[in-house]
C-alpha positions as CSV (number, residue, x, y, z in Angstrom):
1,X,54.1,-5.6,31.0
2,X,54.3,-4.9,27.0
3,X,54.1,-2.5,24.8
4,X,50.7,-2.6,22.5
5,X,52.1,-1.4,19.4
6,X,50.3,-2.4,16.4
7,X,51.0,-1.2,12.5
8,X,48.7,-1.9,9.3
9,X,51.4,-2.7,6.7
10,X,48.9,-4.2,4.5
11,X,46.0,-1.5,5.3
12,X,45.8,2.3,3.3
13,X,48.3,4.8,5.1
14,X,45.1,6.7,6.6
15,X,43.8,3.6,8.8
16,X,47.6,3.2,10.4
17,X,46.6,3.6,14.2
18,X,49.2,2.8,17.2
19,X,49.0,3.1,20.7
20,X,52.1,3.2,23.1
21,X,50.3,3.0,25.9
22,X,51.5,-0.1,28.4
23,X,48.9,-2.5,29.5
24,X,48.8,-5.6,31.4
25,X,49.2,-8.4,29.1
26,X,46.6,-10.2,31.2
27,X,44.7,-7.8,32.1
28,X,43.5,-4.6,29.5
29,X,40.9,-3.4,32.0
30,X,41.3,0.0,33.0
31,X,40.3,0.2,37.1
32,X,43.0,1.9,38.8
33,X,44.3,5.6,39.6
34,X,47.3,4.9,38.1
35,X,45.6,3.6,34.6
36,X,43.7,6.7,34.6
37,X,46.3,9.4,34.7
38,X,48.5,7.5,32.2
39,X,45.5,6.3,29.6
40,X,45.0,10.3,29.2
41,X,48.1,11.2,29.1
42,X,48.9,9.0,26.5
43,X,46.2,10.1,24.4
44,X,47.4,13.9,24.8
45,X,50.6,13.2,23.5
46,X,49.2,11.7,20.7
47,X,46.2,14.6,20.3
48,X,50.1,17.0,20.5
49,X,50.4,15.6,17.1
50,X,47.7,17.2,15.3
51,X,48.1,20.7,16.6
52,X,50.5,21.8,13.9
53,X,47.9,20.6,11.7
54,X,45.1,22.4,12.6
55,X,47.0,25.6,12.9
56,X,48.5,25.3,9.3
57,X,45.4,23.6,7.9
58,X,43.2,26.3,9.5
59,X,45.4,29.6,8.5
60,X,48.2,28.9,5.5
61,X,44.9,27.8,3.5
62,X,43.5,31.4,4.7
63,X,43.8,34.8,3.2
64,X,46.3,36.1,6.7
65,X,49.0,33.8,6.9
66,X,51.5,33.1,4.2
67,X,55.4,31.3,2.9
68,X,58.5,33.2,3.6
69,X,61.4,32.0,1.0
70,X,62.6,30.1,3.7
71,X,59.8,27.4,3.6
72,X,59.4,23.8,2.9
73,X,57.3,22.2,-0.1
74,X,54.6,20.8,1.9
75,X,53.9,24.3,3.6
76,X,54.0,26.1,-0.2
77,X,51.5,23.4,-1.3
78,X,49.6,24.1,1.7
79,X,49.2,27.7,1.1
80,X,48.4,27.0,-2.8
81,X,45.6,24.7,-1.8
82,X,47.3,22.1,-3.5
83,X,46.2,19.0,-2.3
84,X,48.2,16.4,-5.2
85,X,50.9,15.4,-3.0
86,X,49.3,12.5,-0.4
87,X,52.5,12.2,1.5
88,X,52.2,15.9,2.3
89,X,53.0,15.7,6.1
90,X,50.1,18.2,6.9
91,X,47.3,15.9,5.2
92,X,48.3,12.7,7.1
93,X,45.4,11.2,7.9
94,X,46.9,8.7,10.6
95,X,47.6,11.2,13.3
96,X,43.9,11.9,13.9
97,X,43.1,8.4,13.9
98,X,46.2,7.5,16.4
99,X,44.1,9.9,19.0
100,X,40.8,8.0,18.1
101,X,42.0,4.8,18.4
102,X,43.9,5.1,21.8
103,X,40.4,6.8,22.8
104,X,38.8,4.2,21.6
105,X,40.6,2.2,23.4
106,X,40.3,4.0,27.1
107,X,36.3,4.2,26.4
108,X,35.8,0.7,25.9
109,X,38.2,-0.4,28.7
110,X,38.0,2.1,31.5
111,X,35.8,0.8,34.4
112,X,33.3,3.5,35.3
113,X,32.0,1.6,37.8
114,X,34.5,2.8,40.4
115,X,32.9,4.5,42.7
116,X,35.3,7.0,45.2
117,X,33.5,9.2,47.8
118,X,30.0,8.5,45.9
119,X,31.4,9.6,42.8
120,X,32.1,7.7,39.4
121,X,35.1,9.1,38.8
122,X,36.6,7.1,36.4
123,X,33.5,8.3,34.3
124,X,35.7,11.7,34.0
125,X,38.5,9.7,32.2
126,X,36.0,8.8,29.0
127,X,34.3,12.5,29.2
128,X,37.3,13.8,28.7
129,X,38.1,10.9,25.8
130,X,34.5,11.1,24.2
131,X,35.7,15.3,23.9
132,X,39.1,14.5,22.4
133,X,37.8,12.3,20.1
134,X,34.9,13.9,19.2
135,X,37.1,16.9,18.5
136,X,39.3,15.1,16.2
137,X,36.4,13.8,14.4
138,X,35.0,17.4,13.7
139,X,38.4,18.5,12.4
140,X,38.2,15.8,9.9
141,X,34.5,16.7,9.2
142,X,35.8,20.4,8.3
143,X,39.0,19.2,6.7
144,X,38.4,16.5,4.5
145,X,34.0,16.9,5.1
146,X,34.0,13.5,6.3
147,X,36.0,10.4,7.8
148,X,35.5,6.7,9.0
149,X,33.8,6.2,11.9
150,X,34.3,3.7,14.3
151,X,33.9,3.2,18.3
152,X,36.3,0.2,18.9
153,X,39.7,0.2,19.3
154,X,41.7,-1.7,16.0
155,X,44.3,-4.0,17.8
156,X,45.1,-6.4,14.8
157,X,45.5,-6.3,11.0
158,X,42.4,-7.7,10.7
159,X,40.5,-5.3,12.6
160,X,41.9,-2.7,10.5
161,X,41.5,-4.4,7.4
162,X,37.1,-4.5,7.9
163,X,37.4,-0.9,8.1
164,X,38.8,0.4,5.7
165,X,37.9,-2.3,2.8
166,X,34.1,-1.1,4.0
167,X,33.7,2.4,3.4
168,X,29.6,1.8,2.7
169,X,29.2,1.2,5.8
170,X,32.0,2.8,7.9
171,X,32.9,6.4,5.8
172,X,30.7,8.7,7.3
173,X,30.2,12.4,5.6
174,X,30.4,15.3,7.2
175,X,26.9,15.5,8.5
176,X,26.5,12.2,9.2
177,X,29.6,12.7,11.5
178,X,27.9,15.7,12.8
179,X,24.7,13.6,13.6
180,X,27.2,10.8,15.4
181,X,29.3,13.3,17.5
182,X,25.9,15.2,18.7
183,X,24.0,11.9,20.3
184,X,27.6,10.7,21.2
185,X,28.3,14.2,23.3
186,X,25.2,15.0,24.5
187,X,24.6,12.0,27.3
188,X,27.7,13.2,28.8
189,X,26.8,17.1,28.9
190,X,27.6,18.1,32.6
191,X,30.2,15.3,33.3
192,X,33.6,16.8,34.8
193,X,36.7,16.4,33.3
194,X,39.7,15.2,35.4
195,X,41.8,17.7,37.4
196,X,44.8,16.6,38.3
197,X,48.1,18.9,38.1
198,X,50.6,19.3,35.0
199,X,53.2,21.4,34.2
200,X,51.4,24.4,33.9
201,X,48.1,23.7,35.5
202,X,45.5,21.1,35.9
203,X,44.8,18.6,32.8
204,X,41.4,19.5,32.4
205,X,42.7,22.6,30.6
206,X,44.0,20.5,27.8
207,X,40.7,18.7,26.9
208,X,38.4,20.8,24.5
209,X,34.8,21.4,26.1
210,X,31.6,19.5,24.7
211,X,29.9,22.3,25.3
212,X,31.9,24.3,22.6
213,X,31.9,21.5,20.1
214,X,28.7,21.2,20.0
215,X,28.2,24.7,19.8
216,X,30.6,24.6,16.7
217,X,28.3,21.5,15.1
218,X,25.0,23.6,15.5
219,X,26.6,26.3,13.6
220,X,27.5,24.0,11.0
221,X,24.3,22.7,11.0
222,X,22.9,25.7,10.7
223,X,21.0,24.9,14.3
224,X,21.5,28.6,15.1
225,X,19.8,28.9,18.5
226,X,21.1,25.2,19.5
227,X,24.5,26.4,18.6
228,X,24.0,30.2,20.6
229,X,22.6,28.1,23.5
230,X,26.0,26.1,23.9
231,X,28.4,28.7,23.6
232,X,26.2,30.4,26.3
233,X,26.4,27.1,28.5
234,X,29.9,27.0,27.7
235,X,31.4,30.6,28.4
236,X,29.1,30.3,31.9
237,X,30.4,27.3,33.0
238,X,34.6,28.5,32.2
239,X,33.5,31.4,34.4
240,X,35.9,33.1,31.7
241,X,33.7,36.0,31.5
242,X,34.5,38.0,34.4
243,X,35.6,41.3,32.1
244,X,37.1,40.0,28.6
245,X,40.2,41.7,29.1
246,X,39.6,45.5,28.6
247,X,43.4,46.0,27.3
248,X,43.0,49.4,27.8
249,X,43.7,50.3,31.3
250,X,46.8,47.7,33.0
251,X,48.1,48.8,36.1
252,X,52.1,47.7,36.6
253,X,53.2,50.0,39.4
254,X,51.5,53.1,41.3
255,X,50.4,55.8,39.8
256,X,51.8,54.4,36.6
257,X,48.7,53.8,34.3
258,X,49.9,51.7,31.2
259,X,47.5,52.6,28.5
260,X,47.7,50.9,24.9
261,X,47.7,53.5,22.3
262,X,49.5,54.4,19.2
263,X,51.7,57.6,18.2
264,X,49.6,59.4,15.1
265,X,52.6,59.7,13.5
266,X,53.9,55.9,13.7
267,X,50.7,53.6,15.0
268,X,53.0,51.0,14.9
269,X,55.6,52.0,17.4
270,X,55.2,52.5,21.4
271,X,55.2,56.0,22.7
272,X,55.2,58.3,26.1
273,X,52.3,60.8,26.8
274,X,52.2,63.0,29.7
275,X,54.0,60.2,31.6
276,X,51.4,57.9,30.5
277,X,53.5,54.5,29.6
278,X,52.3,52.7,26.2
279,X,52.2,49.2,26.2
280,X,50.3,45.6,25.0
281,X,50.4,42.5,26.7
282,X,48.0,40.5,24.1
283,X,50.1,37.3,25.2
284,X,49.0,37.4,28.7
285,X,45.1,38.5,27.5
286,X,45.7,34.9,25.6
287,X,46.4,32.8,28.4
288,X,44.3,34.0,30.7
289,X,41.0,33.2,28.2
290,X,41.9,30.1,27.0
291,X,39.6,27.6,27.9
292,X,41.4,24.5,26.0
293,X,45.1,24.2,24.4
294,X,48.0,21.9,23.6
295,X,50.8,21.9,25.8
296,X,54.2,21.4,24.6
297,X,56.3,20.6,27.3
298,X,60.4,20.6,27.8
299,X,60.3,17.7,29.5
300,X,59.3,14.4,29.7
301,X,57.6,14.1,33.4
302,X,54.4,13.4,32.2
303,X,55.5,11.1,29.7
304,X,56.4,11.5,26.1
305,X,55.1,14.7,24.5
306,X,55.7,15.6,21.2
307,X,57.1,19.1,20.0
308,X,55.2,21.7,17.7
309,X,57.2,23.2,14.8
310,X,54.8,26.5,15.1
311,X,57.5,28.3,17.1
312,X,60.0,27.4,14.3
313,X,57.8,27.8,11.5
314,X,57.0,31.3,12.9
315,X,60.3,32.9,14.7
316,X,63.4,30.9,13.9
317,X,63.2,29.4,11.0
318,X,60.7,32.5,9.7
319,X,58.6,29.9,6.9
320,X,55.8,31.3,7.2
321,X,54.6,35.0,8.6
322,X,51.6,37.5,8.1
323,X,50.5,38.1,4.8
324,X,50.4,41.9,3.5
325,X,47.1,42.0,3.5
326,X,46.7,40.7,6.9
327,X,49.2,43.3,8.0
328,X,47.5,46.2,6.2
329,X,43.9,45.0,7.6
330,X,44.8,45.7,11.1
331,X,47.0,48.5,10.0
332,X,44.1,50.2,8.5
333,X,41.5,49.8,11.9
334,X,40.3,52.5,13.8
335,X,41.7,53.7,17.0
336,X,40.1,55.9,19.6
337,X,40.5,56.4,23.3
338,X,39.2,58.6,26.0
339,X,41.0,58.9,29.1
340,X,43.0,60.9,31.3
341,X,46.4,62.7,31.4
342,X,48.3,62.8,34.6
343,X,46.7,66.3,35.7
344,X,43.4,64.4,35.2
345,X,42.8,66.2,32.2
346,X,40.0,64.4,29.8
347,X,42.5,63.5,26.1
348,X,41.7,61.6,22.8
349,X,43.7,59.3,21.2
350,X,43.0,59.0,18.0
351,X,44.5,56.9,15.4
352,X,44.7,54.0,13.0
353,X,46.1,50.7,13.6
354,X,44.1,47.9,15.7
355,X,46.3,47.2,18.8
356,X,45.8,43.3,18.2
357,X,48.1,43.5,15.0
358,X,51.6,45.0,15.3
359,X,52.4,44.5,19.0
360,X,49.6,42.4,19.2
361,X,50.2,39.1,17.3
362,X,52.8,40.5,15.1
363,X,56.2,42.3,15.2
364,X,58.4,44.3,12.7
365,X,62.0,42.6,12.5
366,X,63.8,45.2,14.8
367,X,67.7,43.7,13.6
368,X,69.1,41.8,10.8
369,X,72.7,40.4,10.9
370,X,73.6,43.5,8.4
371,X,72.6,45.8,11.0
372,X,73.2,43.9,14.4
373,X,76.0,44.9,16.4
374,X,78.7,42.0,17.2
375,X,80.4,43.9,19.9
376,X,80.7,41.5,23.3
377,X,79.4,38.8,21.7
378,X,80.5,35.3,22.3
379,X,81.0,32.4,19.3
380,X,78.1,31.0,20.6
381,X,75.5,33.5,20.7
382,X,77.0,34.6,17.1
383,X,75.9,31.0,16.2
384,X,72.6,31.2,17.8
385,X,71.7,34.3,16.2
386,X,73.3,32.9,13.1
387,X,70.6,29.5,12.8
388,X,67.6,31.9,13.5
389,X,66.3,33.3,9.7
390,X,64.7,36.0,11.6
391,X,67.2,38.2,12.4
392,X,68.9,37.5,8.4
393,X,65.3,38.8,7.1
394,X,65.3,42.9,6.1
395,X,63.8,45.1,9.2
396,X,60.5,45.8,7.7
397,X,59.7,42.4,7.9
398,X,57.0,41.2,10.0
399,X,56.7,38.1,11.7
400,X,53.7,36.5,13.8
401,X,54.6,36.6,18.0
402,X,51.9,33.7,18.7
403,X,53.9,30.9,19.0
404,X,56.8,32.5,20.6
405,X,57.8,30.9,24.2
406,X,55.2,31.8,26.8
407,X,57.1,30.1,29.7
408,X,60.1,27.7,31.2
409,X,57.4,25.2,31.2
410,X,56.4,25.2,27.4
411,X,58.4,25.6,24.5
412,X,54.8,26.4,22.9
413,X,51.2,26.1,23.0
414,X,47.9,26.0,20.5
415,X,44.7,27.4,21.5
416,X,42.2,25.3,20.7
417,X,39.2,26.9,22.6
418,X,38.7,30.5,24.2
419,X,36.1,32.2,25.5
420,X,36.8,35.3,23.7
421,X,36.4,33.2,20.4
422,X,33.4,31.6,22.2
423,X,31.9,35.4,22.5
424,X,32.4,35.4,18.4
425,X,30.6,32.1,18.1
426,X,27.7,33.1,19.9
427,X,27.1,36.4,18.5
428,X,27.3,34.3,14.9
429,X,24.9,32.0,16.2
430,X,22.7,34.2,17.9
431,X,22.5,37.0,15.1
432,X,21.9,34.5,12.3
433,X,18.9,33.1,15.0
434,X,17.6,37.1,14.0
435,X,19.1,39.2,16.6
436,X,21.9,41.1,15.3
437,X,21.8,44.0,17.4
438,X,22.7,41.7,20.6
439,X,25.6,40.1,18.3
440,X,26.4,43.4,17.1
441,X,27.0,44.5,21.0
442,X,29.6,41.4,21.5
443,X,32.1,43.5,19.8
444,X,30.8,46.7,20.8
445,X,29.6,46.8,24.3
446,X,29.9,43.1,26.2
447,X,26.8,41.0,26.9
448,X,25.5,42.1,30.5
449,X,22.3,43.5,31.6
450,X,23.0,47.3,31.6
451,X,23.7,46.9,27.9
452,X,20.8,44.7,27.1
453,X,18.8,48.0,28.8
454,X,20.0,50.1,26.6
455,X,17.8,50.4,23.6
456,X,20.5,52.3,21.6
457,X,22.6,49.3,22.0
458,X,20.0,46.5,21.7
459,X,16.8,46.6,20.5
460,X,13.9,45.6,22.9
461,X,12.3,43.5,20.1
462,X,15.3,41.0,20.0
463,X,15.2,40.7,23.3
464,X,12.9,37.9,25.3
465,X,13.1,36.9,28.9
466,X,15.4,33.9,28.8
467,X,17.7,36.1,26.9
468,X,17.5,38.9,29.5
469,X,18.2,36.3,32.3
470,X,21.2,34.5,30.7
471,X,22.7,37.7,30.7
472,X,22.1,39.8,33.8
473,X,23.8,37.0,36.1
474,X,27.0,38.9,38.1
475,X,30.0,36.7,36.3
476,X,28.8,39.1,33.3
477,X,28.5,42.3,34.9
478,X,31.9,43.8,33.9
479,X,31.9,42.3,29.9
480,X,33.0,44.3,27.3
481,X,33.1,44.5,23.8
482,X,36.4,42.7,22.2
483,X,36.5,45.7,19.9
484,X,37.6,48.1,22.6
485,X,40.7,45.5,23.3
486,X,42.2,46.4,19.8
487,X,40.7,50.0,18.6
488,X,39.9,51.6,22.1
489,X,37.1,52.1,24.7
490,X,35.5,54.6,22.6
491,X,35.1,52.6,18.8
492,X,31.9,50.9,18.1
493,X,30.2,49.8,14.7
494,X,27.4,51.2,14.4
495,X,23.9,50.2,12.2
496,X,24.3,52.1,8.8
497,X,20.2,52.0,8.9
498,X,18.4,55.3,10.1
499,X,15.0,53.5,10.3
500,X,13.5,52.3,12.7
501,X,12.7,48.8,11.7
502,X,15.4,48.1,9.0
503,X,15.0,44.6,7.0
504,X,15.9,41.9,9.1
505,X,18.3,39.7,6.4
506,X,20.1,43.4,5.5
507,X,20.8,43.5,9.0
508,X,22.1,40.2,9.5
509,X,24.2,40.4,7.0
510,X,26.0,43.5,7.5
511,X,26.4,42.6,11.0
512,X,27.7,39.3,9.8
513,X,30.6,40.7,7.7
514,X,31.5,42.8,11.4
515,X,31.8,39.8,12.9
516,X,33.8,38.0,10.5
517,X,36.3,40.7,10.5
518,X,36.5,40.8,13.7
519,X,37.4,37.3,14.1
520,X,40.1,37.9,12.1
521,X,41.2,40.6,14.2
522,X,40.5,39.0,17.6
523,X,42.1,35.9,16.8
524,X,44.5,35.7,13.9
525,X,46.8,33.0,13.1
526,X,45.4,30.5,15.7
527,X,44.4,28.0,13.5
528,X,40.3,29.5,12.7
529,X,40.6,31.3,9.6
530,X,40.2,29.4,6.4
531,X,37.6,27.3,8.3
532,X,35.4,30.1,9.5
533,X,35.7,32.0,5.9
534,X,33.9,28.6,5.0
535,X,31.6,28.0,7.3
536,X,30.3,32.0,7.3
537,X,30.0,31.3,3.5
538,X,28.0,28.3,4.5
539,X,25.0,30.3,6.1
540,X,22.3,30.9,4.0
541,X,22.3,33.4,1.2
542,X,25.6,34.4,2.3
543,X,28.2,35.8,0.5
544,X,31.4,33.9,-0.8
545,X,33.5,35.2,2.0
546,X,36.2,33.1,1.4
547,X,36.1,33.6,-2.5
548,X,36.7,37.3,-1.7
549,X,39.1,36.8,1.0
550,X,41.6,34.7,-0.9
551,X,41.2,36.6,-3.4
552,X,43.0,39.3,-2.3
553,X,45.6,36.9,-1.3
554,X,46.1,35.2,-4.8
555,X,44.4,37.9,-7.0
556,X,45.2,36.0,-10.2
557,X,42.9,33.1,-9.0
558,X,40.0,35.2,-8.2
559,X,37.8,33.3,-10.8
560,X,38.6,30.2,-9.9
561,X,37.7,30.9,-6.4
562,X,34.1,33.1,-7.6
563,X,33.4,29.3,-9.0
564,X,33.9,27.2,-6.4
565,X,30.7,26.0,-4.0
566,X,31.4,25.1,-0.4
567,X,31.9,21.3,-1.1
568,X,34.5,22.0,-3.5
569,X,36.7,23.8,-0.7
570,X,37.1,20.6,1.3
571,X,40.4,18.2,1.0
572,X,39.6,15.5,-1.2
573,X,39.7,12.0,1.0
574,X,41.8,9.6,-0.2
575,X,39.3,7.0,-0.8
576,X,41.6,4.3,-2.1
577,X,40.6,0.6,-1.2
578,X,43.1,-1.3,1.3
579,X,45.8,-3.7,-0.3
């Protein structure tokens, strides 16, 4: 066997591809189980590289996350927007095309004319390939609004060398990319990934759906009811849907209710109410909706994987955490809740403070080594606690509890896809296709067909009979809004029109700027941010949400911001010629 490891010395940094995958020297065709399960798993630990990337790239450039003094210089040009610096780690170009290439290479390779029990199932292997690749594409398209495209693997200097000396022909911009991923995707709509077991699961939950990516293209593309129509296919076929989590009501033990509330006098501490314990478990809503994420295992059973720095970045080393702004938006939410005391007695809650910030994806510094007591504790723990900048930072702090250690599996993980988020996306889609009333009842209600009856939820003219349908099948019959997960069973946003048959764009718009905040609050500092501040300012006649967002984050830049168009938010690609 050998090692195919090839390197572009004489090639721009960008086009440097390698593949550590081991092949046959005589023999690169991919036609056993065993070539399968490797070829994939060596293209996920490659894909493990680019998650830090699309987190920082998608929230340090956004108006929520933000440098501690502890930081590096790459994540403080990062979160300037300062692009100067090419050798930046977070705008290396070669890890995205170190997935394509090893995709490449499994696509071209792979022989899907295995049949096993009258199925092709080696044809699952380049589904899942086509997906990864196609998802790395569109992060480039969103990124740096364009990239080269190519469909064969580069295996020599020469290879590398046509591409990138030829932009004419192989730089494609970002909706040519679009146009390429859509006709590549859409042949293999319906195709199942692979399922064999990992750590923490089968594999196929680490491969983002086509279903989604398109959906996200469309929306680009401004293909609203395209874009509606996959998020729809691909929330129904995750099965994800079966109640989005009310966080209300969590039962731990009998006849102990725990209810997530907040005490009016500090919203952002736990309390007890007539027995009633107060608690949050956002990380476990998390986990049970993701759809697609990058592992980061402890071990190397399933071959090499890389680590993420996000848990470092976030907890121990503390270099980047919530900005005060972000902390003050969920802070200042709504909170109401009708329920039951122990006597069985109807009680409000009512507060402010949305349940998905503090306790939710954030937490106050409780001790710093000022005030942390040394009593009993070994040399060692007094070093561990020593290395970790969190507990040196004052106790107001706040840090982000996202990438914090989930299990004994994972040091980490990045959600990529979830069908919460894929709720958001289709209530974008589906009220910029010039229904906000049934986007508007995403967040408010949950899509199912008792609430599509209700004509004080939904109006009867959005609604037409393939709508109705989509939505009255059982999986959906206990949705509910993603607003009662934060602010309680009992908030809704409601139309600030008293007429009867408002103006349409108003409409859209205003329910528009509800959804964008409550993408912020549904899924902060997961790596969608910056990018869905631009693609929301995208739409047309739309305002410059992310002009006005980071804004309040760098106030003094406000004009420079108010000036920019869309194309101008984009990473400039380093188009230099090879040597």
């Amino acid at each position: 066997m050998m090692t195919m490891l090839v390197g572009f010395s004489s090639c721009e940094k960008m086009m440097y591809v390698e593949s550590d995958r081991y092949v046959y020297a005589d023999n690169n065709r991919l036609d056993s189980p065993n070539d399968s399960v490797f070829s994939l798993v060596g293209i996920l630990s490659k894909f493990q590289k680019l998650g830090d990337q699309y987190v920082l790239l998608g929230e340090l450039r956004g108006d929520l996350m933000d440098v501690t003094h502890n930081t590096t210089n790459d994540l403080i040009a990062l979160n300037q927007l300062d692009y100067s610096d090419t050798d930046n780690e977070y705008l290396n170009l070669s890890n995205y095309y170190a997935v394509i290439n090893n995709c490449n290479y499994l696509i071209q390779n792979m022989d899907t004319s295995i049949v096993v029990q009258g199925e092709l199932t080696m044809l699952r292997e380049v589904a899942a390939a086509k997906a990864i690749r196609a998802w790395t594409y569109l992060q480039m398209a969103l990124n740096y609004n364009g990239a080269f495209y190519y469909e064969i693997p580069i295996l020599t200097v020469a290879q590398s060398q046509e591409i990138s000396s030829n932009k004419d022909l192989y730089f494609k911009d970002r909706e040519a990319l679009f146009d390429l991923l859509i006709a590549d995707l859409y042949p293999m709509l319906g195709v199942s990934y692979p399922t064999y077991p990992v750590t923490s699961g089968n594999i196929d939950k680490l491969i983002p759906s086509m279903y989604y990516i398109l959906g996200e293209i469309y929306l680009w593309k401004g293909m609203y009811t395209q874009a509606a129509e996959m998020y729809y296919q691909d929330i129904y076929k995750n099965l994800a849907v079966v109640d989005v989590d009310n966080s209300s009501f969590l039962y731990e033990e009998p006849n102990l209710i725990s209810i997530n509330g907040y005490s009016k006098d500090d919203p952002y501490n736990n309390y007890f109410l007539d027995g009633y314990t107060i608690k949050h478990e956002w990380d476990l809503q998390y986990l049970n909706e993701t759809t697609a994420n990058m592992e980061y295992y402890i071990n190397d059973d399933y071959g090499r994987f890389n680590a993420s720095k996000m848990y470092r970045y976030t907890y121990t080393d503390y270099c980047v955490k919530p900005t005060e702004n972000a902390i003050q938006f969920f802070a200042q939410q709504p909170y109401l809740h009708q329920g039951e005391d122990a006597q069985g007695n109807r009680v409000n809650i009512a507060a402010t403070g949305d349940l998905r910030g503090i306790t939710g994806s954030m937490k106050y510094v409780e001790e710093n080594m000022e005030t942390l007591s040394t009593e009993g504790m070994s040399a060692t723990e007094m070093k561990q606690f020593e290395q970790l900048a969190i507990y040196q930072e004052p106790k107001s702090s706040v840090y982000i509890t996202t990438y914090l250690t989930s299990s004994s599996a994972m040091s980490n993980q990045i959600y990529l896809q979830s069908s919460n988020l894929a709720y958001l996306r289709y209530a974008e889609a589906i009220n910029r296709a010039g229904k906000p009333s049934v986007a508007l009842a995403v967040i408010n209600n949950g899509l199912n067909l008792a609430t599509l009856r209700d004509s004080l939820k939904v109006s009867s003219w959005e609604l037409d009979s393939a709508l109705v349908e989509k939505w009255s099948d059982q999986v959906f019959l206990f949705n509910v809004g993603t607003r009662t997960r934060g602010q309680g069973v009992s908030t809704r946003v409601g139309f600030f029109f008293e007429n009867a048959n408002p103006n349409l764009n108003d409409s859209i718009l205003f329910v528009e700027k509800v959804l964008l905040e409550e993408c912020a609050l549904e899924t902060a500092f997961k790596g969608n941010r910056f990018h869905d501040l631009l693609r929301y300012t995208n739409h047309p006649d739309a305002p410059n949400y992310i002009a006005d967002a980071l804004a309040k984050k760098f106030p003094e830049r406000a004009g420079e911001f108010a000036s920019k168009s869309v194309e101008d938010w984009f990473i400039p690609y380093p188009h230099q010629p090879a040597e």
